[in-house]
TIFI-243616 format. One line per field, with one value per residue: residue number from 1; residue in three letters; x, y, z of N, C-alpha, C, CB in turn. Coordinates in steps of 0.001 Angstrom, whole numbers, plus 500000, padded with zeros to 6 digits. Glycine has a CB too. Layout:
REM residues N
zami: [NUM/...]
dogu: [Ala/...]
n.X: [X/...]
n.Y: [Y/...]
n.Z: [Z/...]
ca.X: [X/...]
ca.Y: [Y/...]
ca.Z: [Z/...]
c.X: [X/...]
c.Y: [Y/...]
c.Z: [Z/...]
cb.X: [X/...]
cb.Y: [Y/...]
cb.Z: [Z/...]
REM end
This chain:
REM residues 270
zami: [1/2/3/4/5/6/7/8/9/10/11/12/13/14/15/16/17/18/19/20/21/22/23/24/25/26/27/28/29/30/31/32/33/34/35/36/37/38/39/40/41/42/43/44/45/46/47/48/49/50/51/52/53/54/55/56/57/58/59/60/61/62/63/64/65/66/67/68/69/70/71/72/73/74/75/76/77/78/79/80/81/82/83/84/85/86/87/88/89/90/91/92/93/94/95/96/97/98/99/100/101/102/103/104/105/106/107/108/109/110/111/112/113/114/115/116/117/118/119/120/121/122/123/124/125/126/127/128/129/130/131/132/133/134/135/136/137/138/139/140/141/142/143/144/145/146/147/148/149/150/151/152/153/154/155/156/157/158/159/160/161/162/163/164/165/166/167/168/169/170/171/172/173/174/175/176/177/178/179/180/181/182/183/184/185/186/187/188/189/190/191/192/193/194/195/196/197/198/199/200/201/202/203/204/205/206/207/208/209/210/211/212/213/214/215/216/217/218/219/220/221/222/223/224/225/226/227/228/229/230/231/232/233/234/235/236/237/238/239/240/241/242/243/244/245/246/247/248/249/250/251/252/253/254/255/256/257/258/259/260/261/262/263/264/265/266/267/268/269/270]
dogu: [Unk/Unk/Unk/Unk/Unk/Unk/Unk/Unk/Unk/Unk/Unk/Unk/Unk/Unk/Unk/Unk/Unk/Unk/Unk/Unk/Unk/Unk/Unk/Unk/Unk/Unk/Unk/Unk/Unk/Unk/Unk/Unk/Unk/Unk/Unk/Unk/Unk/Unk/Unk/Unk/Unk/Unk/Unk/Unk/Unk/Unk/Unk/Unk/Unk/Unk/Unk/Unk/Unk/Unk/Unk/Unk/Unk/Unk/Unk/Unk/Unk/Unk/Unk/Unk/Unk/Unk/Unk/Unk/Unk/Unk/Unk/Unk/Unk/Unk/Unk/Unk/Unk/Unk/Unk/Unk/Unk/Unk/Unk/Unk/Unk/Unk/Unk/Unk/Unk/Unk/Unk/Unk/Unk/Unk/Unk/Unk/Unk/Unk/Unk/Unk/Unk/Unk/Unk/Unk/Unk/Unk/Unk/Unk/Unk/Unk/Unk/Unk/Unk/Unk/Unk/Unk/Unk/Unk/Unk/Unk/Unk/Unk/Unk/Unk/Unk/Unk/Unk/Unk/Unk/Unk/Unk/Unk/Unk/Unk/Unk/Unk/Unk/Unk/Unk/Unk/Unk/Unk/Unk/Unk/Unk/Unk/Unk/Unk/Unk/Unk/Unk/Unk/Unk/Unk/Unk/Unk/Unk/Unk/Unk/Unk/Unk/Unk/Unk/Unk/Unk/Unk/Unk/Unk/Unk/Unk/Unk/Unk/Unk/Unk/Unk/Unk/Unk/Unk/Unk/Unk/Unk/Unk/Unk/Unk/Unk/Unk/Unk/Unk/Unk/Unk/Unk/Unk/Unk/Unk/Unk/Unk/Unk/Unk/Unk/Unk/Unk/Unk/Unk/Unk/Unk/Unk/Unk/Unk/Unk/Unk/Unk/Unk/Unk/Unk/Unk/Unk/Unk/Unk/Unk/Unk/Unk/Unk/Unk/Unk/Unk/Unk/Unk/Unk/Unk/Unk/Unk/Unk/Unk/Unk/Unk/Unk/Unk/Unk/Unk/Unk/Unk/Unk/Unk/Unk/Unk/Unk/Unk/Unk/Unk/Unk/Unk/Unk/Unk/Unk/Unk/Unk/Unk/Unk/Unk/Unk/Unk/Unk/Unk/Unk/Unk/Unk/Unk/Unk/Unk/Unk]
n.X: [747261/747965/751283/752468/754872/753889/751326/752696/754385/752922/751510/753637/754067/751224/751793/753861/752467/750803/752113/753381/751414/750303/752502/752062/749644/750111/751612/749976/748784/750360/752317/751148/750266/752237/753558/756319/757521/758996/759785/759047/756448/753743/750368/746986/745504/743533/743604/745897/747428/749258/750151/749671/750849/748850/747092/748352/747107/745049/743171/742368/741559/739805/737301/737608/737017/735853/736769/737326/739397/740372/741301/739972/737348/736878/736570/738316/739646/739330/739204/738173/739599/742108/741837/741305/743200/745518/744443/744366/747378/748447/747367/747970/750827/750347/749601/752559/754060/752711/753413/756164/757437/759791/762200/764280/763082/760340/760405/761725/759010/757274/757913/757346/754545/753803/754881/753315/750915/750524/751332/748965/746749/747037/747182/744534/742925/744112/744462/747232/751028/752828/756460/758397/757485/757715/760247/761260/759463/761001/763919/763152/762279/764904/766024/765111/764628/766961/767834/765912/766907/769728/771030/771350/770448/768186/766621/767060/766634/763570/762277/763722/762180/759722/758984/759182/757428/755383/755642/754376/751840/750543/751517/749832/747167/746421/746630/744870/742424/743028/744854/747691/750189/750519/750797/753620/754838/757650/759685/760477/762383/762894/762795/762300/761623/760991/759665/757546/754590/751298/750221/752270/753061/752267/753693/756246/755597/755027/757280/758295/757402/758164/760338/760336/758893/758848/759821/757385/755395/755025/753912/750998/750431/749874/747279/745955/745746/744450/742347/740970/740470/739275/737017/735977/736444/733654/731725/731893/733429/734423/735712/737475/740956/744385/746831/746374/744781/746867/748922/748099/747823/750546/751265/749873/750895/753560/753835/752493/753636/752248/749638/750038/750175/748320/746415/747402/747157/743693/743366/744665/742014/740002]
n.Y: [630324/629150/629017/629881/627926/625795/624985/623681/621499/620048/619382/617365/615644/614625/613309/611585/610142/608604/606854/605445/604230/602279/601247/599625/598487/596585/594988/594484/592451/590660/588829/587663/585847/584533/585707/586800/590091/592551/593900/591578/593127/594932/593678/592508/589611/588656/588515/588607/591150/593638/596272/599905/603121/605186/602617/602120/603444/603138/604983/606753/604214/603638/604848/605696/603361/602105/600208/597732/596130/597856/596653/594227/594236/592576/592651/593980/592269/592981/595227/597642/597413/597848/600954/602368/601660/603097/605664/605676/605933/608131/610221/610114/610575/613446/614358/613527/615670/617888/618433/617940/618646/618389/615828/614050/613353/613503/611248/608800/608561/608062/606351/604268/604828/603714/600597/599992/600382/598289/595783/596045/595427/593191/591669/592067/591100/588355/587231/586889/587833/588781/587809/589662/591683/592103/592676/594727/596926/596764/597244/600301/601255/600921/602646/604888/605251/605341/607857/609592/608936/609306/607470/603943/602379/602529/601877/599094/598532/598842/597468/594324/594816/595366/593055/590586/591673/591165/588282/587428/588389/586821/584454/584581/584592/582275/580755/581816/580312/578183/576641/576137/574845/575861/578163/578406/577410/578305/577690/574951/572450/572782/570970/573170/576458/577950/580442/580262/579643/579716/582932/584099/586245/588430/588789/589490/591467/593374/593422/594740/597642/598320/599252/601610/603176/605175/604045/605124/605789/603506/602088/603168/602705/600240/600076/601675/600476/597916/598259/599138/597267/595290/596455/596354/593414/592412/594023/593263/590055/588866/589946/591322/592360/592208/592527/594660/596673/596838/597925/600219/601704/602096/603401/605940/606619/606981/608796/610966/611692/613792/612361/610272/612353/613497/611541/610874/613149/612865/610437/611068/612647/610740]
n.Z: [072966/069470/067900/064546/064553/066423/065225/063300/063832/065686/063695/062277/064348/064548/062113/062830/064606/063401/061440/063202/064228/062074/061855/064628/064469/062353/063475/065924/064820/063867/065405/067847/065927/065154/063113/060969/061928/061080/057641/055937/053882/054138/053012/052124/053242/052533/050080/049102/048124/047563/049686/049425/050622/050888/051933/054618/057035/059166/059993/058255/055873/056820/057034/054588/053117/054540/056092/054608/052104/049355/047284/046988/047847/050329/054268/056504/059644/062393/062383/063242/065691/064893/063492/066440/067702/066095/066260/069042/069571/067895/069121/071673/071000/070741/072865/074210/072947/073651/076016/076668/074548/072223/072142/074125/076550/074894/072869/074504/075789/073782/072620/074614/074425/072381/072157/074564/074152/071847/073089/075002/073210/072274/074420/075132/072998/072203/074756/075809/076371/074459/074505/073193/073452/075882/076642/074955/076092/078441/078034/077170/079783/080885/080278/080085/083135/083700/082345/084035/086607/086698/087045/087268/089456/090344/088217/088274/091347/091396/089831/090818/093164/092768/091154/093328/094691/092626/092817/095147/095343/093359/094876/096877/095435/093932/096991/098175/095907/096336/095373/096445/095574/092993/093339/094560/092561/091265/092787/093032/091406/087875/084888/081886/082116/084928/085547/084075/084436/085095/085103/085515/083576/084263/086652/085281/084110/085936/087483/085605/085532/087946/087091/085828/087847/090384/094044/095519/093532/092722/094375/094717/092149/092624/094197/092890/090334/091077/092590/090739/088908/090554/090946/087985/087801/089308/088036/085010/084417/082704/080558/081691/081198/083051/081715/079854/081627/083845/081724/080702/083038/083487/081099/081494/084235/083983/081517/082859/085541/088041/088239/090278/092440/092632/093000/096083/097353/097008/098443/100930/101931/102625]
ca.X: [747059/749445/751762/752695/755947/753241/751064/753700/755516/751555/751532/754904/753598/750244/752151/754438/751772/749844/753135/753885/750083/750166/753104/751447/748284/750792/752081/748705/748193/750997/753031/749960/750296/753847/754335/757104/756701/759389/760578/758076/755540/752212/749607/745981/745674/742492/743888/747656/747441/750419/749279/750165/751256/747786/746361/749373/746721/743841/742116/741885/740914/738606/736613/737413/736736/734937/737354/737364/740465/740114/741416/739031/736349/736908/736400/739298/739741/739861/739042/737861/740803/742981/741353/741524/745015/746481/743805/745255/748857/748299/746491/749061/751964/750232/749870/753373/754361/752030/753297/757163/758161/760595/763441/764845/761647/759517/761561/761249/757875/756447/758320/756622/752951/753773/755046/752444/749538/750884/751004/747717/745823/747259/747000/743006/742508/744840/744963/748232/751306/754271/757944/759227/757293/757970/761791/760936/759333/761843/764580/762806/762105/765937/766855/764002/764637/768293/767968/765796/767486/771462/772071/771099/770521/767012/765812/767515/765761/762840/762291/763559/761138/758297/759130/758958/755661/754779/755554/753765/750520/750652/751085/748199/745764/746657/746503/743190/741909/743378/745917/748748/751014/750756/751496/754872/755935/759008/760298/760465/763403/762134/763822/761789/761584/760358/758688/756498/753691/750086/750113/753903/753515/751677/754375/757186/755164/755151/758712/759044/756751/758601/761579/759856/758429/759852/758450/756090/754272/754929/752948/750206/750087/749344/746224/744570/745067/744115/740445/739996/740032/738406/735643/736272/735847/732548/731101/732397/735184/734763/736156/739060/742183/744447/747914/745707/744954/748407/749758/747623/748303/752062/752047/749661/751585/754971/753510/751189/753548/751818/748643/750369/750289/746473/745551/747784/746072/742404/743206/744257/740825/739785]
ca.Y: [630118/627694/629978/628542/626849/624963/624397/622619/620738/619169/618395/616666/615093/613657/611792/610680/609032/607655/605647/604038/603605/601599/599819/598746/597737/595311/594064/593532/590977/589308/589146/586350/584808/583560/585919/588010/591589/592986/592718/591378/594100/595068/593238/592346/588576/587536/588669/588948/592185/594440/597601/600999/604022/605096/601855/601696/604264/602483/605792/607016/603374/602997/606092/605960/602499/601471/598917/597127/596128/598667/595850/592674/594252/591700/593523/593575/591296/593382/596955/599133/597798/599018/602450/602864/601389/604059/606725/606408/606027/609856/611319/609855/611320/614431/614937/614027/616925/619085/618260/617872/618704/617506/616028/612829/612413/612964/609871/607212/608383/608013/604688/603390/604622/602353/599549/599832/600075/596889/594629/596386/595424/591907/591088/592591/590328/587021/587086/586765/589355/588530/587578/589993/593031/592215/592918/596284/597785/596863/598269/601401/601410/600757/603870/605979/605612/605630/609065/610229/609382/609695/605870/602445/601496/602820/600837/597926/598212/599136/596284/593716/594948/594690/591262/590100/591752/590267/586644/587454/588327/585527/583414/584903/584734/580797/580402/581584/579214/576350/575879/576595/573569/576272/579625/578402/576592/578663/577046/573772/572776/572333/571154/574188/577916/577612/581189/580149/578746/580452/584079/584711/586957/589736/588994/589931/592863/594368/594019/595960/598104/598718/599457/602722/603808/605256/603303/605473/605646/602199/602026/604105/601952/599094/600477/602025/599105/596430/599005/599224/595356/594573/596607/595709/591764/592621/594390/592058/589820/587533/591076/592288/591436/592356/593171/595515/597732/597365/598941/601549/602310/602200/604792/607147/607092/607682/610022/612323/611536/613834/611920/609743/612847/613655/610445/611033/614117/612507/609578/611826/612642/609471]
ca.Z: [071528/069501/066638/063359/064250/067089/064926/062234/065059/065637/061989/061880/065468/063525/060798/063965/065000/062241/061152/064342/064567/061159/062293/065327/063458/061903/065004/066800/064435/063160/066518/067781/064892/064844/061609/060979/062076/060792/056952/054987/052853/053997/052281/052019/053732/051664/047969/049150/046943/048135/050424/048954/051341/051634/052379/055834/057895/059450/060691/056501/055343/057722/056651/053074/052480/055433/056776/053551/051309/048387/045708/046746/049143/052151/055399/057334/060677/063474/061463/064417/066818/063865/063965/067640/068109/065617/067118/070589/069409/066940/070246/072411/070434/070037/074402/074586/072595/074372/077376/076617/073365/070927/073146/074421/077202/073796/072222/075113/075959/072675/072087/075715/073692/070958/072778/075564/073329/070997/074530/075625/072697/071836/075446/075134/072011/072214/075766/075633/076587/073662/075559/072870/073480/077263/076490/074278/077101/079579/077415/077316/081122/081800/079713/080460/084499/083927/081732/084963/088333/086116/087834/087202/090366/090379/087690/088915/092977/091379/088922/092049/094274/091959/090705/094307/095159/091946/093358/096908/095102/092463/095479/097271/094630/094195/097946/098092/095107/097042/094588/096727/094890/092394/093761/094812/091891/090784/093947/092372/090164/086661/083250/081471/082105/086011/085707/082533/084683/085101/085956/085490/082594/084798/087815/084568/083607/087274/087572/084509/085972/088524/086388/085075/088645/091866/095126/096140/092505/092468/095471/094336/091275/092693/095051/091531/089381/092000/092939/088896/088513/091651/090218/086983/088087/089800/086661/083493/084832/081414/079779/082575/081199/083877/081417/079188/082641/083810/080469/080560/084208/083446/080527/082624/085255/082989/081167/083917/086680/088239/088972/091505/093993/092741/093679/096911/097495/097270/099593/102325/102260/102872]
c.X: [748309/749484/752022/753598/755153/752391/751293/754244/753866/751323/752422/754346/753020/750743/752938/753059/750697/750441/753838/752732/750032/751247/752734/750262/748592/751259/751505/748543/748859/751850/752395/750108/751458/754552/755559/756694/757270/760306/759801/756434/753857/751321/748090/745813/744449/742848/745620/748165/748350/749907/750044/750116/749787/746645/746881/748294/745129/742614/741391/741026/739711/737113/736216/736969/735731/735297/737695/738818/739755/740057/740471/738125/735913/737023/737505/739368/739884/739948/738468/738767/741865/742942/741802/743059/745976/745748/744552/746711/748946/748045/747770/750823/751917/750150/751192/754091/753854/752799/755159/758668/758832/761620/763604/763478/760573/759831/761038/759878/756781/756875/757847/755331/752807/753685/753851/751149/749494/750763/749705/746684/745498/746965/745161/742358/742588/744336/746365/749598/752603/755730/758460/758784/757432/759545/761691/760738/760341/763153/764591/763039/763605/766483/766156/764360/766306/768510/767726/766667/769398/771761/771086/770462/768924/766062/766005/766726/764780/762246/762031/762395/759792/758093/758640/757618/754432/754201/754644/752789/749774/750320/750225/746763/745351/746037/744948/742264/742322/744705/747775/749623/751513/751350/753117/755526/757355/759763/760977/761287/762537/763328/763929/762410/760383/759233/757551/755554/752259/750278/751548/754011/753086/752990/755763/757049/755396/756418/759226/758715/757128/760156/761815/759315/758778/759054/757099/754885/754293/753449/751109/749773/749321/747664/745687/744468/744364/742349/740033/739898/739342/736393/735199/735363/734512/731558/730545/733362/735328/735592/737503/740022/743464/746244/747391/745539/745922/749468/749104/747750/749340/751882/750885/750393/753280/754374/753204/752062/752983/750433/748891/750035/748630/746074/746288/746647/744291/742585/743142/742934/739890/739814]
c.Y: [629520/628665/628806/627526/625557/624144/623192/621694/619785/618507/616862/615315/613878/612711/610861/609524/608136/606301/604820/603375/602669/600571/598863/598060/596083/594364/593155/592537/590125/588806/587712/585381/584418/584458/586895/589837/592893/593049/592850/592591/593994/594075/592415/590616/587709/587465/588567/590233/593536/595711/598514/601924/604506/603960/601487/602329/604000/603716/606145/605983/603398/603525/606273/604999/601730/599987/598090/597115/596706/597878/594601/593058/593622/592960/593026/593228/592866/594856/597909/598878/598678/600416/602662/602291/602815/605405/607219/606417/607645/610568/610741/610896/612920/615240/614776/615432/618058/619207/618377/617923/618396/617734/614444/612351/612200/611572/608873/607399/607722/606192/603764/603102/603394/600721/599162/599402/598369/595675/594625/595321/593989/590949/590988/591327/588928/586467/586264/587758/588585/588855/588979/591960/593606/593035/594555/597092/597959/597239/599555/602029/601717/602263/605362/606408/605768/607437/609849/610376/609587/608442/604601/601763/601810/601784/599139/597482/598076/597644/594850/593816/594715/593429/590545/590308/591476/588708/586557/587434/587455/584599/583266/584652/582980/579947/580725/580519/578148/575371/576194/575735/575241/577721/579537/577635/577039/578101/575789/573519/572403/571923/572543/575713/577896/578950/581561/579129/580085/581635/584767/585785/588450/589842/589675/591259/593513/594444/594787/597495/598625/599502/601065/603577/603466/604437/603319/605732/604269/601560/602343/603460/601066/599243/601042/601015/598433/597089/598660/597882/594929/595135/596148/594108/592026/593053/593405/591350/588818/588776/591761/591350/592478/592858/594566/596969/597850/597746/600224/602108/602602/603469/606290/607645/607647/608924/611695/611630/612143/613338/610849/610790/613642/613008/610312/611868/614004/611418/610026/612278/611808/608812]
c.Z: [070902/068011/066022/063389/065559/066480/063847/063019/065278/064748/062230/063261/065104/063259/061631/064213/065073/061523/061873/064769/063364/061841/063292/065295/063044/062159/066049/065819/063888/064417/067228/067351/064546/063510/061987/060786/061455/059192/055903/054935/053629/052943/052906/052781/053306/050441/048141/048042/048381/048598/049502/050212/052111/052432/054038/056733/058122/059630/059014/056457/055913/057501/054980/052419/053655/056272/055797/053112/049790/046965/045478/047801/050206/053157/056085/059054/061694/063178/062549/065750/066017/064146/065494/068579/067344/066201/068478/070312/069017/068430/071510/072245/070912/071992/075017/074410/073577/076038/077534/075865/072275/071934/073666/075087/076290/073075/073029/075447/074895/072316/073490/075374/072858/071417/073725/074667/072595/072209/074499/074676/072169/073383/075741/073992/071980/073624/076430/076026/075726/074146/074764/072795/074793/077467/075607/075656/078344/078925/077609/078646/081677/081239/080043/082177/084567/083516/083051/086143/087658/087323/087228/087808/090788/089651/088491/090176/092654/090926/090345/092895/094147/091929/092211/094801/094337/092376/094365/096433/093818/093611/096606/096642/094775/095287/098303/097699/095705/096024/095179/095819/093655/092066/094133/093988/091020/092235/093682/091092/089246/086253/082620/082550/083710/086393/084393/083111/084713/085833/086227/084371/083234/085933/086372/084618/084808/087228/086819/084725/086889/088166/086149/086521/090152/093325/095569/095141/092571/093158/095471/092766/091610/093471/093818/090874/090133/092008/091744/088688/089243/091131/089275/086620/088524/089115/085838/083630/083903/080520/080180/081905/081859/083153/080531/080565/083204/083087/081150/081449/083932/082613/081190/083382/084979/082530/082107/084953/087925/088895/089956/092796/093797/093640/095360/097612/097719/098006/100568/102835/102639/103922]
cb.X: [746695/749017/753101/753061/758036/752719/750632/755037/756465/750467/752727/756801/752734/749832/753379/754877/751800/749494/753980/754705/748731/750321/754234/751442/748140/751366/752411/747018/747218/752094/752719/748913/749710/753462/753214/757918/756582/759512/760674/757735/755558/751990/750505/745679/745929/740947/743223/748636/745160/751563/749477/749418/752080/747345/746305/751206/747122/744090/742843/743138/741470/738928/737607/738491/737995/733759/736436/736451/741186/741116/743031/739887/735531/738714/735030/740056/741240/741113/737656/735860/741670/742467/739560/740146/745745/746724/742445/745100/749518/746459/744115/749151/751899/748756/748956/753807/753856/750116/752334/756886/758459/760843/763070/766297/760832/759543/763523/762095/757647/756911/760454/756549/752548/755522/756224/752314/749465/752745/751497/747368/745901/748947/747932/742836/743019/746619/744062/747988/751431/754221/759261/759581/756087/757910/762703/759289/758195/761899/764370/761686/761384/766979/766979/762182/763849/769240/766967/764901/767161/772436/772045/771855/771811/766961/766253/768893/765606/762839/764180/764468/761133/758181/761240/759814/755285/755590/756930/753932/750250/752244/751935/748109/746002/747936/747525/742735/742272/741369/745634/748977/749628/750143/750678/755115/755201/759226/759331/759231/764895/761239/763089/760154/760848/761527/759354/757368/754164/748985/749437/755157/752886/749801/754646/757229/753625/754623/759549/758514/756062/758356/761526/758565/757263/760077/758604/756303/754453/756293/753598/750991/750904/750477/746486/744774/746036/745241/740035/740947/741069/739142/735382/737731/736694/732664/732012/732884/735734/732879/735104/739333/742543/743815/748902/744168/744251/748923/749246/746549/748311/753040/752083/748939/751467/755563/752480/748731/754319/752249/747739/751883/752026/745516/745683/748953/746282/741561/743937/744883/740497/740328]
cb.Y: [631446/625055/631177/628959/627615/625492/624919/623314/622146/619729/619551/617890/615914/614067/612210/611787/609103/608654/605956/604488/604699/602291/599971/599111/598714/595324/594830/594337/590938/589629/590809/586432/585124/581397/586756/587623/591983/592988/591177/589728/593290/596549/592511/592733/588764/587862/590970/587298/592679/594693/598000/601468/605071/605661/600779/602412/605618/601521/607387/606857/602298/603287/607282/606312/601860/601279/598162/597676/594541/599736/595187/590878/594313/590416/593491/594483/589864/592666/597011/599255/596282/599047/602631/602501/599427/604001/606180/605362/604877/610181/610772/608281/611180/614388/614266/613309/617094/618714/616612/617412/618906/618127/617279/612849/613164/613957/609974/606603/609451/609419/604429/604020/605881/602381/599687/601184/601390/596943/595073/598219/596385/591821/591881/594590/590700/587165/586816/586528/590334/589297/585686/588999/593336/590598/591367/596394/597490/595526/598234/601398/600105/599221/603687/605179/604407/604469/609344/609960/607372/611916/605733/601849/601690/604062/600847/598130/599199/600296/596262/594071/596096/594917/590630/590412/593127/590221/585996/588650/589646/585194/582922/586149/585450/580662/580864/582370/579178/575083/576492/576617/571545/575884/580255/578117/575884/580531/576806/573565/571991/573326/570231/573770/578711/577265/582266/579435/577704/579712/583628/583413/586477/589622/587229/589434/593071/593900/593289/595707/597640/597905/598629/602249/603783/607289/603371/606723/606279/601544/602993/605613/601546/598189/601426/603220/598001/596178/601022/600011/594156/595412/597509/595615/590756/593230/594984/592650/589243/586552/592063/592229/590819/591278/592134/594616/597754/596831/598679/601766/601713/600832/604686/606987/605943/606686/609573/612145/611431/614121/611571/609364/614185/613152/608755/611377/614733/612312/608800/612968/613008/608969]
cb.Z: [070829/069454/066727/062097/064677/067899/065079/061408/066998/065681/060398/062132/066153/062266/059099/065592/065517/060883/060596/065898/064703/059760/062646/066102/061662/061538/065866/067181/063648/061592/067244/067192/063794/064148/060260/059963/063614/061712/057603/055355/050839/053528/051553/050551/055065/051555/046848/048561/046032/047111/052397/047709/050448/050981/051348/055929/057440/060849/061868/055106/055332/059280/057122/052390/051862/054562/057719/052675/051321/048460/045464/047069/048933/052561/056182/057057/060545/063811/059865/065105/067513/062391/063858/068331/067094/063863/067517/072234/068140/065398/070725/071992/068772/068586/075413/074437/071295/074467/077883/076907/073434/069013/074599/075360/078476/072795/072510/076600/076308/071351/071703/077064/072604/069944/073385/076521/071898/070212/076238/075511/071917/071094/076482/074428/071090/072085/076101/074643/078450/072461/075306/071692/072961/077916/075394/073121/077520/080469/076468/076956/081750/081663/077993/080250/085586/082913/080439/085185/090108/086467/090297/087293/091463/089922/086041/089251/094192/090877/087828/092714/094729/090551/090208/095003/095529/091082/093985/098143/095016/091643/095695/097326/092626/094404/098638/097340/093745/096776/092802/098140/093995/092174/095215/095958/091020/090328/094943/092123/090011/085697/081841/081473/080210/087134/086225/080784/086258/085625/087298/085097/081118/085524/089151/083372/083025/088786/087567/082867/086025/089207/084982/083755/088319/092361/096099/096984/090984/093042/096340/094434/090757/093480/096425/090278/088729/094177/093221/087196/088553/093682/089908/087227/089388/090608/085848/082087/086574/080274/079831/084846/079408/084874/080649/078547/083499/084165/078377/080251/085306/082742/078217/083432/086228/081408/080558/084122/086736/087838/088171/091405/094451/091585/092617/096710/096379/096166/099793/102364/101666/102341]
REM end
């Protein structure tokens, strides 16, 4: 049973993560759009009529007004990702707590939800994964695995090792399609940015990915995502978008490290 200073610490939790869920509301959609994310005022984008405090919390509006802008009744763009972007961010918050309290791993965990979700959802929508939310998370990752193993050199192997088994299965997929020319073109001097060609933004993400997780989850990552897409593709593969399930794998597997040795545990059976 959860006493009063549990259930106030849940409160305080909530509003945690109703106001990083508004901010990332703000993010999924201006971030896309070339706007500034940070800075410039909430506001309405059919009336340009300035948000007020209660208008920042998609799960309220959404309910109270029905998705609508309260001052010029336009329906707002994208009004039930809103809702369920700040939904799982609040419910996100609210299982780190449960799970780890108020404390430094509450801190980077909660700032991996935010971040993760904001990729997840812009990558789900745009299809797209933003260079600058690529660098957030890998921030996080370097401080988060540094906090854990007390060295550097963890994130650092980890990261490397990814990145590379990034490149190998980039230039597998390619080699399949017959496009080898194209699986090996970071090989190839450029002018440009030689790993800004097709399919480099997922080989980034793994290495970051690896930044945040020890070999053998790493390992264990890659054998659940790869099954869930393979199914995935076989389902709806006009719908898989393939950085959206490798977020959400990542902060599972941060979060619940634990279910790496579940899913250990049920292969052996296997």
């Amino acid at each position: 049973m959860f006493n009063h200073t549990d259930l106030f610490s849940i409160f305080i939790t909530i509003i945690m993560g109703l106001g990083w869920g508004s901010f990332s509301t703000m993010a999924t959609y201006r971030i896309p759009r070339g706007m500034p994310w940070i800075g410039d005022k909430p506001r309405c984008f059919e009336c340009k009529h300035e948000l007020n405090i209660i208008d920042y919390f998609s799960i309220l509006s959404y309910f109270i007004w029905n998705g609508t802008c309260r001052y010029c009744k336009s329906k707002y763009e994208c009004s039930i990702s809103y809702f369920l972007t700040e939904l799982l961010i609040t419910a996100g918050f609210v299982l780190c707590y449960m799970k780890y309290n108020f404390g430094d791993m509450f801190v980077l965990l909660t700032l991996l939800i935010v971040a993760g979700t904001i990729l997840a959802v812009v990558d789900a929508e745009h299809k797209k994964i933003p260079a600058k939310i690529l660098i957030s998370v890998l921030l996080i990752g370097a401080v988060y695995r540094t906090f854990l193993d007390q060295t550097f050199y963890g994130a650092l192997y980890g990261g490397i090792a990814a990145g590379i088994a990034g490149l190998a299965i980039r230039h597998v997929y390619f080699l399949i399609k017959g496009q080898n020319n194209i699986g090996r073109d970071y090989t190839v001097w450029q002018h440009g940015d030689r790993f800004a060609g097709p399919g480099f933004d997922y080989v980034k993400l793994l290495a970051i990915i690896g930044v945040f997780l020890p070999f053998i989850h790493l390992g264990i990552f890659l054998i659940t995502v790869g099954s869930i897409c393979l199914l995935w593709q076989l389902i709806s593969p006009k719908t898989l978008r393939l950085g959206t399930v490798m977020t959400g794998g990542l902060v599972l597997f941060t979060v619940y490290p634990e279910v790496t040795d579940n899913i250990i545990h049920i292969l052996s059976f296997l």
